[in-house]
Kinemage of the C-alpha trace (Angstrom):
@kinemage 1
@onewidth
@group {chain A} dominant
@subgroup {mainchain}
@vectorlist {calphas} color= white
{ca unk a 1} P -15.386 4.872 4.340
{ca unk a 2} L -14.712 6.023 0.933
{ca unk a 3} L -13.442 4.083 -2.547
{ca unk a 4} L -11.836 5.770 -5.601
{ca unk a 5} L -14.142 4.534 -8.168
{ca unk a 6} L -12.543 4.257 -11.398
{ca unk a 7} L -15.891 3.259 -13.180
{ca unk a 8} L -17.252 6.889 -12.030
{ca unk a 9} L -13.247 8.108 -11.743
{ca unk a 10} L -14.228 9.671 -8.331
{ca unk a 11} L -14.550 9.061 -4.862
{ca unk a 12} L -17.228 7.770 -3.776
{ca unk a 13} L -19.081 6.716 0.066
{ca unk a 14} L -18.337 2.949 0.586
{ca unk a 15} L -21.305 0.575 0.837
{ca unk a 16} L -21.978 -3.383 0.377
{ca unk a 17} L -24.467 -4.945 -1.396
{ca unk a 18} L -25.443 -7.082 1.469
{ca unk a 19} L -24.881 -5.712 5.223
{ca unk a 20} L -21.620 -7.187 6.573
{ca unk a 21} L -20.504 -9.254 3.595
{ca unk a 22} L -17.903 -7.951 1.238
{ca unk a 23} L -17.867 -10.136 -2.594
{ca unk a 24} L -14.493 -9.427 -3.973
{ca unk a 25} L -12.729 -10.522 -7.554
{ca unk a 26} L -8.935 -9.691 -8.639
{ca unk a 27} L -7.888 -10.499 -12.353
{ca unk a 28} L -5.428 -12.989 -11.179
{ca unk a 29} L -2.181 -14.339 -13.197
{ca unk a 30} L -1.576 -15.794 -16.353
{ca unk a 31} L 0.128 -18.920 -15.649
{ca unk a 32} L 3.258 -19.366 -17.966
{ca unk a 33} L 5.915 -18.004 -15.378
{ca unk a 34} L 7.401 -16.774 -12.365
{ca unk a 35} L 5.689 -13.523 -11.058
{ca unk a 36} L 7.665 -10.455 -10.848
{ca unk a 37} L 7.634 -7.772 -8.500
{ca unk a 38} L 5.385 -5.719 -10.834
{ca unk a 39} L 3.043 -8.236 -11.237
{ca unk a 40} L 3.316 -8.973 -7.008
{ca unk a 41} L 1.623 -4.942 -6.222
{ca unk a 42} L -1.505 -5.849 -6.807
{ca unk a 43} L -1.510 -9.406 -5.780
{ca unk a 44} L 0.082 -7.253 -2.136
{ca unk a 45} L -2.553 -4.436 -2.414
{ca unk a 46} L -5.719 -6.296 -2.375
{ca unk a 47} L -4.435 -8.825 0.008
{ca unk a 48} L -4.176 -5.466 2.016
{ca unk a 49} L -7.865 -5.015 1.646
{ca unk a 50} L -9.055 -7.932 2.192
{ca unk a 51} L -7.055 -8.117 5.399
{ca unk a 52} L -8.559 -4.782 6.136
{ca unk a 53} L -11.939 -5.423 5.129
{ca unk a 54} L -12.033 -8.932 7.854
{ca unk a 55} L -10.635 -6.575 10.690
{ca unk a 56} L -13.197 -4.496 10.378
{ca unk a 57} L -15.917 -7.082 10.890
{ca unk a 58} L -16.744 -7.884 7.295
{ca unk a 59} L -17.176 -11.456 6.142
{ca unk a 60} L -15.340 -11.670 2.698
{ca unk a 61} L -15.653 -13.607 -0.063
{ca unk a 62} L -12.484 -13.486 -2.368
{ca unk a 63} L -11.470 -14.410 -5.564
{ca unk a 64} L -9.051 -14.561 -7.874
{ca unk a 65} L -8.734 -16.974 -10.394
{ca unk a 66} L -5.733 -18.672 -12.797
{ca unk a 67} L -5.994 -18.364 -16.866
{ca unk a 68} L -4.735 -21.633 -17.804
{ca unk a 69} L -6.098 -21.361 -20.893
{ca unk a 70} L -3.581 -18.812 -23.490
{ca unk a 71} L -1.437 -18.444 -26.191
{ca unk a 72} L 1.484 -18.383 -23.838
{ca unk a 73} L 1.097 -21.400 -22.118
{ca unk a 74} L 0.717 -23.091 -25.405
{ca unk a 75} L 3.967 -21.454 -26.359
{ca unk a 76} L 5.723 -22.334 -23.311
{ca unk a 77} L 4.584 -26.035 -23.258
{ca unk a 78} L 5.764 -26.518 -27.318
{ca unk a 79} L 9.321 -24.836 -26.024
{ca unk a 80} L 9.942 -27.584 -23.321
{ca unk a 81} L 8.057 -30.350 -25.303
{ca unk a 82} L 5.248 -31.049 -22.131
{ca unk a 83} L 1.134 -30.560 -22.089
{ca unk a 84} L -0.273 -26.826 -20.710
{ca unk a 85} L -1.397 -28.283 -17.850
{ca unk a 86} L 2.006 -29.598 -16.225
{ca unk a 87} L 3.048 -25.887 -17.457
{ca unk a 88} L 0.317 -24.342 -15.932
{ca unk a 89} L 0.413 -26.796 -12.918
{ca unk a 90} L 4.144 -25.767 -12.281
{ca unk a 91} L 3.054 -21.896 -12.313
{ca unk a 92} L 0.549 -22.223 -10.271
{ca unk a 93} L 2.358 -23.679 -7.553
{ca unk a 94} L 5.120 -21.317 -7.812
{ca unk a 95} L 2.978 -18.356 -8.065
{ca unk a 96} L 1.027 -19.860 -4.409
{ca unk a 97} L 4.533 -20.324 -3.319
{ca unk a 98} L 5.549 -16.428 -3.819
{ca unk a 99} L 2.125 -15.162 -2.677
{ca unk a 100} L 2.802 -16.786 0.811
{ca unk a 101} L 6.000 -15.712 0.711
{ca unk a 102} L 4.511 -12.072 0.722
{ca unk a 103} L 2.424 -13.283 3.441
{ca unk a 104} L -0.338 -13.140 0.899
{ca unk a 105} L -3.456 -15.090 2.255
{ca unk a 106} L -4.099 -17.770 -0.317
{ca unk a 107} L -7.030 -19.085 1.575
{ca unk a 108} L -9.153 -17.988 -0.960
{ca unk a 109} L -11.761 -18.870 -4.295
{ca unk a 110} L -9.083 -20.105 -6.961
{ca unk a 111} L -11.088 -20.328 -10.382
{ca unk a 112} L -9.496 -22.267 -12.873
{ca unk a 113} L -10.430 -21.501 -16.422
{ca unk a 114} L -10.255 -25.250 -17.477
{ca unk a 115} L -12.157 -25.613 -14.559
{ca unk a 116} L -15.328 -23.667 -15.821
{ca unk a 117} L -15.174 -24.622 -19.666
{ca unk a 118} L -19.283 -25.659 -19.626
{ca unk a 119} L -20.081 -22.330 -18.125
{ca unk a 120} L -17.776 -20.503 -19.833
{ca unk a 121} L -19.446 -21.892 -23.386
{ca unk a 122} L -22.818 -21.549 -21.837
{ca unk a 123} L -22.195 -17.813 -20.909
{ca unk a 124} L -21.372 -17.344 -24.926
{ca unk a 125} L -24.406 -19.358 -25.886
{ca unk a 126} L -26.340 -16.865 -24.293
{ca unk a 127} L -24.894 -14.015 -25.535
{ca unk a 128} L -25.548 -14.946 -29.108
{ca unk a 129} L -29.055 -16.176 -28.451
{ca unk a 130} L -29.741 -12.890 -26.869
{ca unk a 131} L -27.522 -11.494 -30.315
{ca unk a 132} L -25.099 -9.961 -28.936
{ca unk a 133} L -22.393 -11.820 -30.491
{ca unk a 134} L -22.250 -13.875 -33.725
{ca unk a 135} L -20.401 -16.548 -35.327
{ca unk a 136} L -17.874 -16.487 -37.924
{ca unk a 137} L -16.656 -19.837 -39.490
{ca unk a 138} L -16.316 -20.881 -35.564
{ca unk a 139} L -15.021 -17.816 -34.026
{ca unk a 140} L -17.385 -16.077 -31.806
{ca unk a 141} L -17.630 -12.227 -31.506
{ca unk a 142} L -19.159 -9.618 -29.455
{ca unk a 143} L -21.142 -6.753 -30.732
{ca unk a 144} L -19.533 -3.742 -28.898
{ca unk a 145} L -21.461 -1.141 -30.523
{ca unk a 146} L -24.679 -3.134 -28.960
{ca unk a 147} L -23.665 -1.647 -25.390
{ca unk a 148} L -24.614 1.937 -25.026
{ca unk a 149} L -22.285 3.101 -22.422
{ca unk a 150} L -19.365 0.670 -23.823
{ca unk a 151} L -15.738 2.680 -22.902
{ca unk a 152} L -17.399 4.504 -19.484
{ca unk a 153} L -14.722 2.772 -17.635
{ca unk a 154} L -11.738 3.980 -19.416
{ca unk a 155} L -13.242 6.762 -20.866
{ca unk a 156} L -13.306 6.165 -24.590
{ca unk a 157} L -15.587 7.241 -27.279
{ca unk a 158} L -16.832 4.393 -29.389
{ca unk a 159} L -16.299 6.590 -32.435
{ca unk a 160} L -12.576 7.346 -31.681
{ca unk a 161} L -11.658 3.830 -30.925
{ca unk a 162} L -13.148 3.032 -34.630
{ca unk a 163} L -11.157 5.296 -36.246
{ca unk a 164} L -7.962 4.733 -33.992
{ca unk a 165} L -5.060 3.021 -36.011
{ca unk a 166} L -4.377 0.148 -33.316
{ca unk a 167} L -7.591 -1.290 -34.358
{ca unk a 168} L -6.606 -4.196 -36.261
{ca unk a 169} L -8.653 -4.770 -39.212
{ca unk a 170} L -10.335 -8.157 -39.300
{ca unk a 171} L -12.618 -9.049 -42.674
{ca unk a 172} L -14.563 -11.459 -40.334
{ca unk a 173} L -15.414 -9.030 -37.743
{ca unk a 174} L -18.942 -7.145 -38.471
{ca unk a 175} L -17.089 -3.517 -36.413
{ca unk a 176} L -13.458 -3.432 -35.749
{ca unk a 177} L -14.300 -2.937 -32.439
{ca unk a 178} L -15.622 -6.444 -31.696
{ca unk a 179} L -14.192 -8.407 -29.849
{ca unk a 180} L -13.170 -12.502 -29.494
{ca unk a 181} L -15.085 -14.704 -27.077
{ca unk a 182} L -14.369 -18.114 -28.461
{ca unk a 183} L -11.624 -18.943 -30.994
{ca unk a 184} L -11.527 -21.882 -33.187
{ca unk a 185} L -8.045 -23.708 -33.393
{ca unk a 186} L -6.573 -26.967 -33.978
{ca unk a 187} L -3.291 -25.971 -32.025
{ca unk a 188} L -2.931 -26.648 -28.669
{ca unk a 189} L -5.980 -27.689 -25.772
{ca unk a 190} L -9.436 -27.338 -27.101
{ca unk a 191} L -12.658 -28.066 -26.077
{ca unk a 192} L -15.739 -29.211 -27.896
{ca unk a 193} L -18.724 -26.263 -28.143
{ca unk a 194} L -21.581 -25.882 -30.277
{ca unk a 195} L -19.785 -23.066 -32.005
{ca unk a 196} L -16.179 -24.766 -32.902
{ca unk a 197} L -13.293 -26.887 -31.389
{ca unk a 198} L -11.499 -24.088 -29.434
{ca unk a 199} L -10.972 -22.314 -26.829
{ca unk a 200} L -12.162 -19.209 -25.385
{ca unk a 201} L -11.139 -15.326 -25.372
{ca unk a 202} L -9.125 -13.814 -22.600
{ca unk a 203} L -12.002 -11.392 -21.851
{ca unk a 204} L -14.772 -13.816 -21.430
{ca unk a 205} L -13.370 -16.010 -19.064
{ca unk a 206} L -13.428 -13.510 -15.719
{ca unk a 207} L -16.744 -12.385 -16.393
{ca unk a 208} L -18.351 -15.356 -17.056
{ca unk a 209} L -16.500 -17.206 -13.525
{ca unk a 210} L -17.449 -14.586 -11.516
{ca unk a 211} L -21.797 -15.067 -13.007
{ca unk a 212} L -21.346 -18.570 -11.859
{ca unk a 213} L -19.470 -18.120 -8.732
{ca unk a 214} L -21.226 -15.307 -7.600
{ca unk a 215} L -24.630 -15.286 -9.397
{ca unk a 216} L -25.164 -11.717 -8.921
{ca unk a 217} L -23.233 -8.075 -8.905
{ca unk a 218} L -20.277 -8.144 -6.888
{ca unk a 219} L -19.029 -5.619 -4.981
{ca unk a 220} L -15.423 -5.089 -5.151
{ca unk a 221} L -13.579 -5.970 -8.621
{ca unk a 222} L -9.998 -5.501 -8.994
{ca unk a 223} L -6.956 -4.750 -11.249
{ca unk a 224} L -4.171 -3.191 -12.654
{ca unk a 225} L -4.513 -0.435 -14.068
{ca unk a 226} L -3.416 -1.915 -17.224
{ca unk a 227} L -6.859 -3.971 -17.501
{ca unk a 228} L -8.905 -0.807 -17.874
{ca unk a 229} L -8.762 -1.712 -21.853
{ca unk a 230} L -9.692 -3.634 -23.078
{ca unk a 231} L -10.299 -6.387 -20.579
{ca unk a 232} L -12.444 -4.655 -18.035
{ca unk a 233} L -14.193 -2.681 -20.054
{ca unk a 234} L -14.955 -5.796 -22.013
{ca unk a 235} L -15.671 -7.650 -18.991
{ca unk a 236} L -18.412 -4.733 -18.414
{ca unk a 237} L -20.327 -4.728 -21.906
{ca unk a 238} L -20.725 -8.815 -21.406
{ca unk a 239} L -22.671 -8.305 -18.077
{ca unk a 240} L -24.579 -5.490 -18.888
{ca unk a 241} L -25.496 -7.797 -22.208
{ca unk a 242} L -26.610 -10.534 -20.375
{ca unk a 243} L -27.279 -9.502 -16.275
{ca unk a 244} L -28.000 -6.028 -17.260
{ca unk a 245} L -25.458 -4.847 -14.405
{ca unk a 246} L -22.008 -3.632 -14.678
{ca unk a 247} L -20.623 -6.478 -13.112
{ca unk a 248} L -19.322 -4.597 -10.000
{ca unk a 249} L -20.477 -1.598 -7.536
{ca unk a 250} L -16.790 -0.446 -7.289
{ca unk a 251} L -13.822 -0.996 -9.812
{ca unk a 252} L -10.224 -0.689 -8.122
{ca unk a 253} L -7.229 -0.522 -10.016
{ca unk a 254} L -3.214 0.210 -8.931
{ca unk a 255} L -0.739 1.715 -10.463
{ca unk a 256} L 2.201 0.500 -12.468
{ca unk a 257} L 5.329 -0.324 -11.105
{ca unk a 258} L 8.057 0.437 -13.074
{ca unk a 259} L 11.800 -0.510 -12.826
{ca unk a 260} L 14.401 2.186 -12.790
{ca unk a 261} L 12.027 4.356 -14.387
{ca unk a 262} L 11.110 1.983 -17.163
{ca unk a 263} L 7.926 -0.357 -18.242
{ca unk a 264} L 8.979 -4.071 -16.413
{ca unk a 265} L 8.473 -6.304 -19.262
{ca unk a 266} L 8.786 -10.298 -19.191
{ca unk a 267} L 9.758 -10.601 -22.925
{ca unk a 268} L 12.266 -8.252 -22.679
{ca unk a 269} L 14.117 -9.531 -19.511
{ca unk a 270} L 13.343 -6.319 -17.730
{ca unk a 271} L 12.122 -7.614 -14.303
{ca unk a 272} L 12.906 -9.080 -10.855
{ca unk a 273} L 11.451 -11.951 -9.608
{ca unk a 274} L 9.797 -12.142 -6.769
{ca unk a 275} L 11.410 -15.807 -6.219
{ca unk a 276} L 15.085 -13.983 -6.337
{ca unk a 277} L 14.381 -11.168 -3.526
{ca unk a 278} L 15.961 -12.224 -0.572
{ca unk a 279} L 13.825 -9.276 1.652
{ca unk a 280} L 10.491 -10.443 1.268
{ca unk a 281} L 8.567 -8.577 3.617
{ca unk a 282} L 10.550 -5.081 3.111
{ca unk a 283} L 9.611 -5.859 -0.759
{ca unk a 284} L 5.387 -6.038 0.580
{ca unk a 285} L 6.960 -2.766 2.756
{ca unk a 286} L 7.908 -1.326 0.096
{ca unk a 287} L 4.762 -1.979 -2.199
{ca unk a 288} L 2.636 -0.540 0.363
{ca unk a 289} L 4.656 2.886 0.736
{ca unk a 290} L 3.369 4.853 -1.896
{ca unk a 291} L -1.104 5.349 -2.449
{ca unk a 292} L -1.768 1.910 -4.936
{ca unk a 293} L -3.491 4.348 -7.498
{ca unk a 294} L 0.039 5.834 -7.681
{ca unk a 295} L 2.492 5.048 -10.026
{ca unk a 296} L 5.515 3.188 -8.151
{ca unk a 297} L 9.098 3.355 -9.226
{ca unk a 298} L 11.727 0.291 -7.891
{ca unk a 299} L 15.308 0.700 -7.403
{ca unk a 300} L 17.914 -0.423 -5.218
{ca unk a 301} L 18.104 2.770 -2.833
{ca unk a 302} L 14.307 3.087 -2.709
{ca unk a 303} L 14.163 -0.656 -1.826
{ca unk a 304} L 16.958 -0.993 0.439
{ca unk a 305} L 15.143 1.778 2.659
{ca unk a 306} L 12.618 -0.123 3.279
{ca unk a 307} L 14.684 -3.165 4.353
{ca unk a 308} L 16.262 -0.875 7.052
{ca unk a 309} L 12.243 0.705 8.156
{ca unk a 310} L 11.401 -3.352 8.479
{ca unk a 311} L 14.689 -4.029 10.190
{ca unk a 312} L 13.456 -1.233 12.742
{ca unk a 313} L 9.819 -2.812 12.876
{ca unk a 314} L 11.377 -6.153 13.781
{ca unk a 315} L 13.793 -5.140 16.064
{ca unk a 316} L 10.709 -2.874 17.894
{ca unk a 317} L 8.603 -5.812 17.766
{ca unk a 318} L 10.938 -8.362 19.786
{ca unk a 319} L 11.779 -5.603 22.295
{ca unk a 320} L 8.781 -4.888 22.849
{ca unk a 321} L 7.232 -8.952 22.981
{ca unk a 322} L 10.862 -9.386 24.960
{ca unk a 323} L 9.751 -6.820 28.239
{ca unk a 324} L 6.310 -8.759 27.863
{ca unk a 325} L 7.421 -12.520 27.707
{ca unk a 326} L 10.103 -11.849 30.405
{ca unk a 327} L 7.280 -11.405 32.675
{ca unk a 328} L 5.075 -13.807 31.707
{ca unk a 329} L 2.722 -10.439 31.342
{ca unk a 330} L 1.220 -11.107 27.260
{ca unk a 331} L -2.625 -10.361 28.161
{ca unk a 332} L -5.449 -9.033 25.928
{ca unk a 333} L -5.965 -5.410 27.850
{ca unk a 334} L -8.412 -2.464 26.970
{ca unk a 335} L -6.354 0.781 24.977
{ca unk a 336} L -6.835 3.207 27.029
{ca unk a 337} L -3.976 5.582 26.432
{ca unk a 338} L -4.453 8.828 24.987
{ca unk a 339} L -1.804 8.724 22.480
{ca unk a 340} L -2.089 5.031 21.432
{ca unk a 341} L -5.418 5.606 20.634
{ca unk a 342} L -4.480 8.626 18.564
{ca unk a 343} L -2.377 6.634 16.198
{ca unk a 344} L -4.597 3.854 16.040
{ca unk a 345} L -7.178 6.243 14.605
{ca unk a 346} L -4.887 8.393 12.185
{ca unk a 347} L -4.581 4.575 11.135
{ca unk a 348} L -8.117 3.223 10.748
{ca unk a 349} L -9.043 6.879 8.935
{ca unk a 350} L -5.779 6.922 6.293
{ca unk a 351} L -7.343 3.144 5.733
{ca unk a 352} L -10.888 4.047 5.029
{ca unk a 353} L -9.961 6.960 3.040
{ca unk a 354} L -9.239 4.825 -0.345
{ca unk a 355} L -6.723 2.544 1.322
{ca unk a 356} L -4.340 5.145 1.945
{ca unk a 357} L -1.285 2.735 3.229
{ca unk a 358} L 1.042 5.296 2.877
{ca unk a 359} L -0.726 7.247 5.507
{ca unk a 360} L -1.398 4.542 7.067
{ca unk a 361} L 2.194 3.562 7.227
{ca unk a 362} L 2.940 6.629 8.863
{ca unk a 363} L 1.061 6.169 12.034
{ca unk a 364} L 2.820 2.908 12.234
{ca unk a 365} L 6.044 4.301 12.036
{ca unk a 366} L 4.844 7.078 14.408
{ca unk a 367} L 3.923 3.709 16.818
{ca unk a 368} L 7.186 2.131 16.301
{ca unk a 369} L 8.923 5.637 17.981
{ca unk a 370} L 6.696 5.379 21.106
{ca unk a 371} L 7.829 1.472 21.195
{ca unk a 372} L 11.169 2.539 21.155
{ca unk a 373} L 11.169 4.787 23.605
{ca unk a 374} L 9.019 3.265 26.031
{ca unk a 375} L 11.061 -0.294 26.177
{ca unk a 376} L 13.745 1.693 27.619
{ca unk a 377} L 12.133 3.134 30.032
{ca unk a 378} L 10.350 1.581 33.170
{ca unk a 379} L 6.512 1.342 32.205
{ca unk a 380} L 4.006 -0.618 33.804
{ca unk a 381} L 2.906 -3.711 32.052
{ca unk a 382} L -0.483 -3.074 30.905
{ca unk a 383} L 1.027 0.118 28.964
{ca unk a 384} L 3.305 -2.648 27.185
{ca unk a 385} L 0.120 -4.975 25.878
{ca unk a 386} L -1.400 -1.844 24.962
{ca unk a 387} L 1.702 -1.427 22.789
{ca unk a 388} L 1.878 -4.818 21.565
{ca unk a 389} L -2.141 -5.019 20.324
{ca unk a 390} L -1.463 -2.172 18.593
{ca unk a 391} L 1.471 -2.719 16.514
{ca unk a 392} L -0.424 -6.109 16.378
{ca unk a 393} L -3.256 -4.436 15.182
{ca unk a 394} L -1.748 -2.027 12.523
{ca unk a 395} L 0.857 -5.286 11.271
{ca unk a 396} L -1.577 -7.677 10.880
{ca unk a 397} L -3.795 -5.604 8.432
{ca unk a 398} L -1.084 -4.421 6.564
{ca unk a 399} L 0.338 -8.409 6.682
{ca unk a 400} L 3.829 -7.292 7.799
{ca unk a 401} L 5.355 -10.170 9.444
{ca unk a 402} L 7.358 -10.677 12.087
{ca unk a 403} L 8.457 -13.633 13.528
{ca unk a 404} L 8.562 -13.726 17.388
{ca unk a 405} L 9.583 -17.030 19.118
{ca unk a 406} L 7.732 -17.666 22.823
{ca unk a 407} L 10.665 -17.810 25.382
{ca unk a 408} L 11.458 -20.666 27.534
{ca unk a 409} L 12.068 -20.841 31.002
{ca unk a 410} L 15.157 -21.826 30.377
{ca unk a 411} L 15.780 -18.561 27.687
{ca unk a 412} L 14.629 -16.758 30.452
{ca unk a 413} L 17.246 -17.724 32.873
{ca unk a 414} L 20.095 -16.704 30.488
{ca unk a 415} L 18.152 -13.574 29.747
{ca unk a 416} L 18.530 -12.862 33.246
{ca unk a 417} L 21.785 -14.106 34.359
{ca unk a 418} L 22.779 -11.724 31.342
{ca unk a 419} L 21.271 -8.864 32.677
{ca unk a 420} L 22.975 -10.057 36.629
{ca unk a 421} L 26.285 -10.214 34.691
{ca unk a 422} L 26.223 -6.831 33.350
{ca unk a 423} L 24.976 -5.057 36.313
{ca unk a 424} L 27.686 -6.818 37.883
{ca unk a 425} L 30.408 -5.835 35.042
{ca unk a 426} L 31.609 -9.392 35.131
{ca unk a 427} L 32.049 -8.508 31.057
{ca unk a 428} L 33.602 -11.684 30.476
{ca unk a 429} L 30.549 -14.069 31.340
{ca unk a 430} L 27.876 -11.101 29.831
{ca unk a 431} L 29.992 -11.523 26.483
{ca unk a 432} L 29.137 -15.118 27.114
{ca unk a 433} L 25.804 -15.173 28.201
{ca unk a 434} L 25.033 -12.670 25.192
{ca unk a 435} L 26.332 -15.434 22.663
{ca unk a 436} L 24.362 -17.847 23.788
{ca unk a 437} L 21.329 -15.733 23.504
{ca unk a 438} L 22.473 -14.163 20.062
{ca unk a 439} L 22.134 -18.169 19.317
{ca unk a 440} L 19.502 -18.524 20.184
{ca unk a 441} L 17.565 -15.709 18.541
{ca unk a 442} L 16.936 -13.533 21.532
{ca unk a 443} L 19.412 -10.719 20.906
């Protein structure tokens, strides 16, 4: 298996830390509204590989956390006249909420940043008793220039982001380039440190979860691509301070998604919620259609495509679970066919060559042909479960659901008094028949 590694901006051979066991962190959200569908790709994507990552055997540990902590929320809560927590309560919630609607796993390590405040302030301590930050009249700061390799991630010379003009110029700071790990403030939710009354930088707070959840270098860390700078690559210079690692063997970031060709932005009303689309799983569809490190462009004809390609999935899915449950002949059977196997592998190898699910999504369409065909013709029934385990298979890893109801006895009496009437062109009663099975979510 191979990993586009954008510390190293290569590919690279894929290999754990530990044999079988797969550590895995994704920036999560910060909590002061509803998600939108650019902010849903990655929360899709590495659902993705983490689904992929269990099929294959691997036991995974995954987290992603919530920044409670921010401006924002502050913001938000002084706007509606309530505390950050019911703000960020309400968020989180909704944000669980639209993950599941996305058939996003959410069984997973949920950080909290209030939540880790001692080790959070601890992780600081450390870093200025080991002097690589300082304090200012409470605020706490990083010493960039301390960290030899600092800007390998996003490949950035140290020198040109001194000189660059969106360095803002702070009289407190010993380099521009230093950054904030603790702020004093009287405005909003603090927290007592040895340092000030405050609260802690944005870029502080991942790195310093993921030394106490995980204790060691992870494996997997994940992101937009938007993170690169400076939060990853800040995230980086604080554990190579204080672990002398670079937090993670592999860093994994997607691409934008942009809306009719333009930058989604929440404080300029330029999104779509992931709450208003009606099509939930041709929306995860349609995240998964194009390579994650590529960019992604939404609009209605690209979208509604992909409603149609999940309409066929679904409608191939039932047909196929239909021949199956009509027989009482659902049974866990060895693939043996030739050609099954074939796209089951063109599958598996798009997957393990950097998550290709565009590739990947082609062998399932590929699958979805043969299913087509083959329910309307007269094949034996271990060809059918062969069928079924692996659109199962392919479905399940890419966490495209469909929603098959188990027929009765009864459902299969009208299913087949259906089928009588027809062959008997008693059209009247088949028109029926079919209603009552239409009703009943059959047809």
């Amino acid at each position: 298996m191979r990993i586009f590694n954008s510390y190293n901006n290569q590919l690279e051979d894929f290999k754990t830390i530990h044999k079988n066991q797969l550590n895995m962190y994704v920036c999560g959200p910060t909590v002061y509204n509803y998600i939108h569908i650019g902010n849903a790709r990655p929360v899709v994507f590495f659902d993705t590989v983490r689904r992929y990552f269990e099929a294959k055997g691997y036991q995974v540990t995954y987290v992603s956390n919530f920044t409670d902590v921010d401006d924002k929320i502050i913001q938000k809560a002084l706007s509606e006249n309530k505390d950050e927590m019911t703000i960020a309560n309400r968020y989180i919630d909704a944000y669980l909420k639209d993950s599941e609607s996305l058939n996003c796993l959410t069984d997973y390590i949920k950080p909290r940043v209030t939540d880790y405040m001692n080790h959070i302030i601890d992780f600081i301590q450390s870093l200025i008793d080991k002097d690589y930050a300082y304090i200012v009249d409470g605020d706490v700061y990083f010493r960039v220039e301390k960290v030899k390799d600092y800007g390998h991630l996003s490949n950035r010379h140290v020198e040109d982001l001194k000189s660059g003009a969106r360095i803002d110029i702070n009289p407190n700071k010993e380099s521009p380039l230093d950054f904030t790990l603790w702020k004093r403030t009287d405005e909003g939710i603090q927290f007592d440190a040895p340092f000030s009354t405050g609260r802690p930088g944005w870029h502080t707070e991942c790195v310093a979860m993921i030394d106490d959840i995980f204790g060691q270098e992870i494996d997997i860390h994940g992101g937009g691509s938007d993170l690169k700078f400076p939060h990853h690559e800040n995230e980086i210079a604080q554990s190579i301070a204080l672990n002398q690692h670079r937090l993670a063997n592999y860093w994994v970031h997607n691409g934008r998604l942009s809306l009719k060709e333009s930058k989604m932005s929440k404080s300029l009303g330029n999104v779509i919620l992931v709450k208003d689309v009606e099509d939930k799983m041709a929306l995860r569809y349609f995240l998964l259609s194009t390579h994650y490190r590529s960019p992604l462009n939404y609009d209605d004809d690209s979208f509604q495509m992909y409603v149609k390609e999940f309409e066929k999935l679904d409608s191939s899915m039932k047909q196929l679970h239909r021949k199956l449950d009509l027989s009482n002949g659902i049974a866990l059977v060895d693939i043996t066919d030739e050609e099954i196997k074939a796209l089951i592998n063109a599958f598996d190898n798009a997957m393990a060559e950097d998550f290709n699910t565009a590739n990947a999504i082609t062998a399932l369409q590929s699958l979805i042909k043969r299913i087509n065909v083959s329910v309307r013709q007269h094949k034996d029934i271990d060809y059918y479960n062969q069928l079924l385990q692996a659109i199962v298979y392919m479905t399940d890893i890419l966490g495209l659901n469909v929603e098959i109801d188990t027929m009765s006895d009864e459902d299969r009496e009208l299913y087949q008094a259906w089928q009588d009437a027809r062959k008997a062109k008693n059209f009247e009663k088949a028109d029926q028949l079919r209603t009552k099975l239409t009703e009943r979510g059959i047809l």
